[in-house]
C-alpha positions in Angstrom: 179.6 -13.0 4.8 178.5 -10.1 7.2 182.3 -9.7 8.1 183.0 -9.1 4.4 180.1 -6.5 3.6 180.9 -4.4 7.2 183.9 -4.6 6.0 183.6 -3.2 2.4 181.0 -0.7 3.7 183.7 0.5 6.1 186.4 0.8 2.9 183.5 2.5 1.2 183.0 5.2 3.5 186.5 5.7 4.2 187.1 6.2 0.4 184.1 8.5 0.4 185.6 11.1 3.8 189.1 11.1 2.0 187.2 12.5 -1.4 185.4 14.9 0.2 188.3 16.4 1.8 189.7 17.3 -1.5 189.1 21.0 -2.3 190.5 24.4 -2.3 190.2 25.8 1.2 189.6 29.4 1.9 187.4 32.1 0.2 187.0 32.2 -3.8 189.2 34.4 -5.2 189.8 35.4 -8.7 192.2 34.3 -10.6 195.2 36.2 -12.3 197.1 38.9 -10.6 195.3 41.3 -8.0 195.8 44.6 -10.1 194.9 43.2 -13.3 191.3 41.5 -11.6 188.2 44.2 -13.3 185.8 42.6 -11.3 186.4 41.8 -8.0 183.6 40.3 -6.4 182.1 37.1 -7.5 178.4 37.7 -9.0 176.0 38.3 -7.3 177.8 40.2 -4.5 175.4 40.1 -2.4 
């Protein structure tokens, strides 16, 4: 039985690093063309 839940803890995590991976990378930018963007900046800019 011990094999079995190492083994489904392992599966687990694996599933959990492969999900988190998923994302946009980079800096947020805004969407739409660049010379039609009003506000640049996310809020706050700080």
């Amino acid at each position: 039985m011990r094999g079995a839940a190492a083994r489904a803890a392992m599966l687990l995590l694996a599933a959990a690093a492969l999900l988190a991976a998923c994302g946009r990378v980079g800096p947020v930018r805004p969407p739409g063309p660049p010379d039609q963007v009003t506000y640049p900046r996310t809020y706050p800019s700080r």
